[in-house]
N, C-alpha and C positions, 0 to 999 in steps of 0.2 A: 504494500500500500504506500502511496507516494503523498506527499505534503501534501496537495492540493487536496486529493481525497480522505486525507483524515481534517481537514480543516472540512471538505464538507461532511463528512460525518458527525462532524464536530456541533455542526450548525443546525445537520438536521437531531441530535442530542436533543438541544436545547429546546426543542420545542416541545418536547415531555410527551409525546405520544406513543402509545403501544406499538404503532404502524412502524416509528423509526428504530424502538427498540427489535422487533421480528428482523426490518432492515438488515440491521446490523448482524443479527444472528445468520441470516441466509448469508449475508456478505462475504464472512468471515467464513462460511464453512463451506456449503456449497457455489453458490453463485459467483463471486467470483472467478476463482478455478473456471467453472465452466465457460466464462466469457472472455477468457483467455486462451482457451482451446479453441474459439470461434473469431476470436479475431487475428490468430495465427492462420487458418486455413480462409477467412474471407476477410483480405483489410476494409473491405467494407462494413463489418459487420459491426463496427464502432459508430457507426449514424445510420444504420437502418433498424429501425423501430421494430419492423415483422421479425427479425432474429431477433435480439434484446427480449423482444414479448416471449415469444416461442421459447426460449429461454428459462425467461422471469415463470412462464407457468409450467415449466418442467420440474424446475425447483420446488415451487409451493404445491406440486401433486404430490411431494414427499415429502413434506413436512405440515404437520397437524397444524397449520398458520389460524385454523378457527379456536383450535382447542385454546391456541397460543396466545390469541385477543381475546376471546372467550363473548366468542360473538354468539347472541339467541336472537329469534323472534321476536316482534313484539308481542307481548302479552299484557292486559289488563286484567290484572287479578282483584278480589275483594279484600283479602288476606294483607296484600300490600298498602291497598286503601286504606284498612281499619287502624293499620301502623299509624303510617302519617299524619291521619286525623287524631289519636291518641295522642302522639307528639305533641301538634298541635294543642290541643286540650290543655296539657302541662302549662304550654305557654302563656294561657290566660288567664291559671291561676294567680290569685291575687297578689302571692309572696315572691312571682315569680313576673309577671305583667310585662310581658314581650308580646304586644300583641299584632305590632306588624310581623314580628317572624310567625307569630299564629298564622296569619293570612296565609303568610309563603304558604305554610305546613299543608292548609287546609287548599290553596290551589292545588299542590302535586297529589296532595291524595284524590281531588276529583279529575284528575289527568289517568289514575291506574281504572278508576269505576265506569261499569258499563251502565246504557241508556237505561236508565228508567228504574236501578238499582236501588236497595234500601240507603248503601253507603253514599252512593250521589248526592242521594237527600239529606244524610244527617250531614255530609260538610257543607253543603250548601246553607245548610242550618244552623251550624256551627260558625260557619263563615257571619253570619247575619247578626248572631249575640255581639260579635266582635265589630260589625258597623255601630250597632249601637252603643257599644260603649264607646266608641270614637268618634260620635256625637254625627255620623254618615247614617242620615236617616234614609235616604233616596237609598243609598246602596243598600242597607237595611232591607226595606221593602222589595227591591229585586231579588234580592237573595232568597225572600220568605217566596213569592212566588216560583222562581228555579225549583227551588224543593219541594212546592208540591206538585210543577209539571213532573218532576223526578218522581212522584209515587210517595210523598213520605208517610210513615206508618200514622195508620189511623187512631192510635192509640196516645200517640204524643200530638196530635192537634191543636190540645187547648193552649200547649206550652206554646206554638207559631202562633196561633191566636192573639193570645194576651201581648206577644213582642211585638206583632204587628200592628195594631191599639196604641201601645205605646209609642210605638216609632209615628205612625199617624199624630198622636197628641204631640209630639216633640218637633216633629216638622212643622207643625202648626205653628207651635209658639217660636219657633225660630225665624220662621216666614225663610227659608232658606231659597223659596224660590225668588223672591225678589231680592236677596242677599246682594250685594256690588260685588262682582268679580274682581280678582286681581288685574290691574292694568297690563291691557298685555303687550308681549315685546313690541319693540318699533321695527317698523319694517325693514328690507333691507336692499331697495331698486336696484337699479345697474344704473351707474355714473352717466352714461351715455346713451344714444337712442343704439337699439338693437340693430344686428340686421334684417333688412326686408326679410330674406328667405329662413331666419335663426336669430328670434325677438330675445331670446334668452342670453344672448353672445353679442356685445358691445362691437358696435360695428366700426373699431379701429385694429380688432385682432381679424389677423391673417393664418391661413396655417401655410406654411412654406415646407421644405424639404432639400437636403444636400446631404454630400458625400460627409460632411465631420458631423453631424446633429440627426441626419435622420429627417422623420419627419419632427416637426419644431411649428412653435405658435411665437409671432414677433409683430409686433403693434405698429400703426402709420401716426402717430399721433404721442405726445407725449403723456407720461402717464406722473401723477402722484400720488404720494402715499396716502392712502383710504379711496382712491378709486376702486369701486366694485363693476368685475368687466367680465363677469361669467352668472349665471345661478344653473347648472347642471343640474337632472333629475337622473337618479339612479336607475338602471335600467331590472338591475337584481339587489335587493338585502337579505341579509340574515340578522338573524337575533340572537345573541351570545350567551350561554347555558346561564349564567349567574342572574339574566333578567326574564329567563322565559315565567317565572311564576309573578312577575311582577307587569310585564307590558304582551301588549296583541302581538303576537309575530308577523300579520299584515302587515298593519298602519305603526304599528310600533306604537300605539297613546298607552300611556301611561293608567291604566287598567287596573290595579291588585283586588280590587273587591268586589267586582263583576265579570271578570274573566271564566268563559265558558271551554271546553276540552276539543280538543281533535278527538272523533268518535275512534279512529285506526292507528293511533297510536299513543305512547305514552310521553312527548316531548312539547309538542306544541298548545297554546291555546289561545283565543282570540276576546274580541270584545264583544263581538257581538254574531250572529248569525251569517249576515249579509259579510264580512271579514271572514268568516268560517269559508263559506259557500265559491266566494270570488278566489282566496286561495286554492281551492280543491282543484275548481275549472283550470286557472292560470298556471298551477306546478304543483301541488303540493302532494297530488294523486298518484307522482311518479317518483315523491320522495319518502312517505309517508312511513312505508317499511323499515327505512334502513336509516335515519335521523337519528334515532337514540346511539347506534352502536358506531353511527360515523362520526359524529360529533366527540364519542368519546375515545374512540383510536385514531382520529383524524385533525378532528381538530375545526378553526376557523376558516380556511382559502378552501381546502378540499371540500366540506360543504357546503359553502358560497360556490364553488363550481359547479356540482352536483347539482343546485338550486339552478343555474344558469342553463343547465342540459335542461333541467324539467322546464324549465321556462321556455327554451325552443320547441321545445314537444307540443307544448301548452300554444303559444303562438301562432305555430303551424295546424291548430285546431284539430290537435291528436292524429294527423294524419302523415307519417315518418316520409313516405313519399314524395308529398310535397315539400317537406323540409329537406329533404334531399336534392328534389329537382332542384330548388331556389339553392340550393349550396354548389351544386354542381355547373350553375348558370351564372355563379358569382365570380366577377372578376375581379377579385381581392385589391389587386395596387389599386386600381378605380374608386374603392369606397371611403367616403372622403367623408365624415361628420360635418365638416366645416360649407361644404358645399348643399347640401343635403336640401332640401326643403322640408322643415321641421314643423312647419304647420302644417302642411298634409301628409306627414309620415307615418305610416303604417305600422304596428306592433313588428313588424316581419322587415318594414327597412330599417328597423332602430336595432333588432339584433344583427343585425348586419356588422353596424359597425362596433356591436360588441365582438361578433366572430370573428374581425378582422385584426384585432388589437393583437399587439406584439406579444410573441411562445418563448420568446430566444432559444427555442430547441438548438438553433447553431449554433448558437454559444455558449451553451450550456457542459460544463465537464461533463465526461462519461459517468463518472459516479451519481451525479445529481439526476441526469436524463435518465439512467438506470431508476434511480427511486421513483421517479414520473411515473413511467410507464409500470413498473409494478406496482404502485401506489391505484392506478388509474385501472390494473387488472383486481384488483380487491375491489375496489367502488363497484366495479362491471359486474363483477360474481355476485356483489349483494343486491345489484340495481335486479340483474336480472333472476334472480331468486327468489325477491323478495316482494316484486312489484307489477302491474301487470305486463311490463316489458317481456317479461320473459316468457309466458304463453307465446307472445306473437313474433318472440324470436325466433321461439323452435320452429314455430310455421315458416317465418321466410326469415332466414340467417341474416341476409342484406341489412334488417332493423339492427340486430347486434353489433354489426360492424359501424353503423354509423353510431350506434351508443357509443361502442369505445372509441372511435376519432373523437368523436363531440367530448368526450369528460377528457381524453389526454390533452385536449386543447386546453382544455377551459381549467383544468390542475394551473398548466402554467400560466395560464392569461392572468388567472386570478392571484398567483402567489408574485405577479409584478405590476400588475393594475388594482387591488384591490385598494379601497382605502376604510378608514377605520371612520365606523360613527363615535358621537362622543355627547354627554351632557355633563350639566355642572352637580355636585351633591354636595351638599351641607352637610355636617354633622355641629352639636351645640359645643363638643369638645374643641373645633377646629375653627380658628379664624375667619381663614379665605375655602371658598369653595374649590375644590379638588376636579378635578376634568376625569371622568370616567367612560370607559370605554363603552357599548350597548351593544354596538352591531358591527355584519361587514359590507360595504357596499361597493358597486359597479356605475362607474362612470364614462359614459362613451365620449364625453369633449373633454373633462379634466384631464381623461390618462392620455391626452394628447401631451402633456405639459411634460418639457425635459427635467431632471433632478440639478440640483446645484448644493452645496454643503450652508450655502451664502446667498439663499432664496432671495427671490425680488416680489414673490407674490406669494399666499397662505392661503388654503383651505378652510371654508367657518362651515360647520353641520350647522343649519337651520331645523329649526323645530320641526317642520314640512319634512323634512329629510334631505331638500334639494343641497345643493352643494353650493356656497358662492364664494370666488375664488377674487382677492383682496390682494390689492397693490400693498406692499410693506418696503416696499423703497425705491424709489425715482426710477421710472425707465424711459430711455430719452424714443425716440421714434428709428424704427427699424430695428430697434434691439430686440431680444428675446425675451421671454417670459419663461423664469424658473421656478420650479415649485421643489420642497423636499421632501424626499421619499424617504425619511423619519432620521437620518443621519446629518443632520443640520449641525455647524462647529461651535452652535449654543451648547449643547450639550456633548458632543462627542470630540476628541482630539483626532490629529489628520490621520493617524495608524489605525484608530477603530473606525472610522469611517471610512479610510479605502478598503479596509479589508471586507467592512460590512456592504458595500455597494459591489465589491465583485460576487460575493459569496449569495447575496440574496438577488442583483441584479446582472450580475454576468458583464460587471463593465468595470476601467478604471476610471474613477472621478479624478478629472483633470481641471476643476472649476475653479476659481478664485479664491477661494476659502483653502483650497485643497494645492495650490499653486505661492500663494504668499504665506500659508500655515497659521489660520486666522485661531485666535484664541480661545478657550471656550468660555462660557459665563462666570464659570468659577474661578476662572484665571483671572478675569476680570475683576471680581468682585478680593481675593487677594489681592488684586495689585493696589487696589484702593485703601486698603489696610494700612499699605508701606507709602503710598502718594495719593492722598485723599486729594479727589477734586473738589472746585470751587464750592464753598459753602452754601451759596444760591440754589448751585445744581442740587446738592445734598436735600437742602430744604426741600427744595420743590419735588423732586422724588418722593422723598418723605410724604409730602403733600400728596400726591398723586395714591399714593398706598392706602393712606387712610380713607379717602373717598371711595375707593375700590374695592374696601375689605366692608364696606355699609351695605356692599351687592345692590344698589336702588340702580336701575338703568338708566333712568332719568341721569343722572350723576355722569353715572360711566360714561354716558352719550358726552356731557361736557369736556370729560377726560381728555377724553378720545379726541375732539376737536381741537385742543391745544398740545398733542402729543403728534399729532397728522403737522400741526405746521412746525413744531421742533422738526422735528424729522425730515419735512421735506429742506430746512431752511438750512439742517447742518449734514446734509448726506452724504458731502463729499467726505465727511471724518470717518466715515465707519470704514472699521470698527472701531473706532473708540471707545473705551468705557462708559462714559455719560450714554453716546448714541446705544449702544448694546441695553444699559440699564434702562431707558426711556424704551424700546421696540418691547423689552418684555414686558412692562408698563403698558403697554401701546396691545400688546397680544391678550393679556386680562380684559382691558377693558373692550374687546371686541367682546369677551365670552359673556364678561356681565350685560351685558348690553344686548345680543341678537342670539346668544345659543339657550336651548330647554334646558330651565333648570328643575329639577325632580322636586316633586310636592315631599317626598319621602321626608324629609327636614319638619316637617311638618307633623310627621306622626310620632313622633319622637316624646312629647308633650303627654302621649298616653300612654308610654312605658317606663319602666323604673331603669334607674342609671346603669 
């Protein structure tokens, strides 16, 4: 094994999944060895994917690779139900009064319970004591009626009765329907008029294309800091295990106390019916199987692909044929986002130029392209095992074959295109609100945007989910527009960040940051230690902190306006310390100001410390 591939072994470690750990094991024992005997008799056989596969599944037919992740079915048990709910129950004892982890408890045990079940009822019912004691009378009342579409025992009645009475009287006197709602975010337009055929795209960016960049997005027009010249909509999300018992896996809103089950599986759930229904149709019918156990030996990108595959199937209005023909008829360099006509584009021209987005399969090590394609023969096994795909593979093979092109694609697409969702959380222990991650999403115009360590533009998750992509430093006209693909030299020095951009992106960063050896924030902030800057600057930093740690957006908005004209006024100094210290200033107050901050801070108030 040579440097390169124990660094990517290294890398695929780190991602703590069962799938890299098996990896490692075939690597080491079988698989290698054998792809060394095949790329001695065929030099080809180092970039063609049909040997590598042929391979990769000669291997896993001798080795117990299900015993090994310890992959089952889905099943929804009553047994597991009555657990979770019990758990749950502990939680809202009085000495104990955790009652938002109740909720979690009592959402996953109504995810294990089938329709119409006694246990459905009692956590729906369980769920409903626990609105009422959090003063959620409307949720309350949903919850009473849930459990008795669930069937609940006609023996315990009068207990739903009398909560339901109650929750009526307490609604009453709250008048909660005419309550003032919280003020809500300010909006977030685009600086500029859009274009004619791509209203959502500031009609001074261009996409261009050359020999050093690729394809690249570079502006006619100059740009300043806090111009907003994008709002992208995801084409694919997912929802990340830690929030599935808290938000809709659809729409993503923010849910815990009326959140209803996927009837077929035990991972997901929505907010409502019509979120149930529109997922099934759109992808969720051809994922529904195999969620739980990919998620947990897979991970985030690989199910986010998987989601992508079901989304073409979905698209294509379950018809594999015609997603074929349309794939077979597409001329790849040709599909261009930027040109597109995005007002009457089609579900089926927008994945377009999702299927178009960059594989780096050529660039990719042997070792790494090796995990792909066996990564992407596990997905296949369980897609088609588990899902209706696989009936209609064994009828005409042709559907299988395009399953496994479409997820080998879309592994990679998604492990260099994907981007991360994010909201803000409170806790009452912690000052400033903390940036948490939620989901993974798919961008057809952002993942146009090249990487730099020394960004000129930033990513902001909107509440909506769209994506709006923000000037953070002067770009004069014809220049490029860089975004960072998480190695930014705020946070990382030039050695973790070139290593990290070949290793995850298959490229050396030769960028500015990465070229002059720019500092990181921490370096900065020592350096002020040993030569503190002017005491103005000091103050007004200071200044800036405390308005921003009040979280009001109102405020932040201010911030942000005298932070936009520092920055454009001194841009030629970056990096400087003052400059570096004011952009992360300048980055908060984007979050307090336009991204969803979780009500969860809020429930806090009805548990014990």
């Amino acid at each position: 094994m040579n440097v390169l591939d124990q660094e990517v072994l290294d890398a695929l470690q780190r991602e703590e999944h069962c799938t890299t750990h098996l990896f490692e094991e075939l690597w080491t024992g079988s698989l290698e060895p054998a792809l060394d005997i095949a790329i001695r008799h065929n030099p080809h056989a180092e970039h063609s994917v049909k040997i590598i596969a042929r391979i990769v599944e000669e291997c896993l037919s001798e080795f117990p690779f299900r015993e090994f992740l310890q992959l089952h079915n889905e099943v929804k048990y009553d047994e597991q139900a009555a657990k979770l709910r019990t758990e749950g129950n502990k939680m809202v004892d009085p000495k104990v009064k955790r009652l938002y982890e109740a909720v979690k408890l009592y959402n996953e045990s109504i995810m294990y319970t089938k329709p119409g079940s006694t246990e459905r009822s009692l956590a729906y019912a369980n769920r409903s004591v626990v609105c009422l004691q959090m003063h959620r009378y409307e949720e309350c009342l949903a919850n009473i009626r849930l459990a008795r579409e669930a069937n609940y025992p006609a023996r315990l009645a009068d207990k739903l009765e009398k909560r339901e009475e109650q929750a009526k009287e307490e609604l009453a006197k709250s008048n909660e329907k005419k309550k003032k709602k919280d003020d809500p975010k300010p909006e977030l337009p685009l600086s500029f008029p859009g274009h004619e055929h791509m209203p959502h795209v500031a009609n001074c960016l261009q996409l261009q294309q050359n020999e050093q960049y690729g394809r690249h997005v570079v502006t006619t027009r100059r740009l300043k800091v806090g111009d907003v010249v994008m709002l992208d909509t995801p084409f694919v999300k997912t929802l990340h295990d830690p929030l599935r018992h808290v938000r809709c896996d659809f729409c993503h809103a923010e849910r815990p106390f009326t959140l209803i089950p996927c009837e077929g599986c035990t991972w997901v759930m929505y907010c409502s019916a019509e979120c149930l229904g529109k997922a099934y149709s759109q992808y969720h019918r051809y994922e529904c199987g195999v969620m739980r156990d990919l998620w947990r030996v897979a991970g985030k990108c690989p199910m986010t692909a998987v989601r992508t595959v079901a989304s073409a199937f979905g698209t294509f209005d379950d018809d594999p044929d015609a997603l074929q023909a349309h794939l077979d008829a597409l001329d790849e360099p040709q599909v261009n986002g930027f040109t597109m006509d995005w007002r009457t584009a089609t579900p089926k021209d927008v994945y377009s130029t999702v299927h178009v987005l960059s594989t780096n399969q050529e660039r990719r090590p042997f070792m790494q392209l090796v995990f792909m394609v066996y990564l992407a023969i596990i997905i296949h096994k369980l897609m088609l095992e588990r899902t209706e795909l696989g009936p209609r593979s064994r009828a005409k093979p042709s559907i299988g074959k395009l399953l496994f092109d479409l997820i080998l694609r879309h592994v990679q697409v998604m492990r260099i295109n994907r981007q991360f969702l994010s909201f803000y959380e409170h806790r009452p222990d912690r000052q400033r609100f903390q940036a948490k991650e939620y989901g993974t999403a798919c961008y057809p115009l952002v993942s146009m945007f090249n990487h730099s360590c020394a960004s000129n533009v930033r990513r902001l998750i909107l509440r909506d989910g769209r994506c709006a992509v923000i000037v953070i430093r002067p770009i004069g006209p014809g220049e490029q527009l860089f975004d960072s693909y998480g190695f930014h030299h705020f946070s990382f020095d030039r050695s973790h960040r070139q290593k990290g951009t070949f290793v995850m992106f298959n490229f050396e960063c030769s960028c500015e940051a990465c070229a002059l050896n720019y500092p990181t924030l921490n370096q900065i902030v020592n350096q002020q230690s040993r030569a503190p800057m002017p005491m103005a600057d000091a103050m007004e930093l200071c200044s800036f902190e405390e308005v921003l740690e009040t979280h009001d957006p109102k405020l932040a908005l201010e911030v942000k306006a005298k932070l936009q004209t520092d920055l454009n006024r001194r841009a030629r100094r970056y990096p400087a310390g003052d400059i570096m210290l004011r952009m992360f200033n300048y980055d908060y107050s984007l979050f307090v100001a336009y991204q969803y901050t979780s009500e969860s801070y809020k429930y806090w108030e009805y548990c014990n410390p």
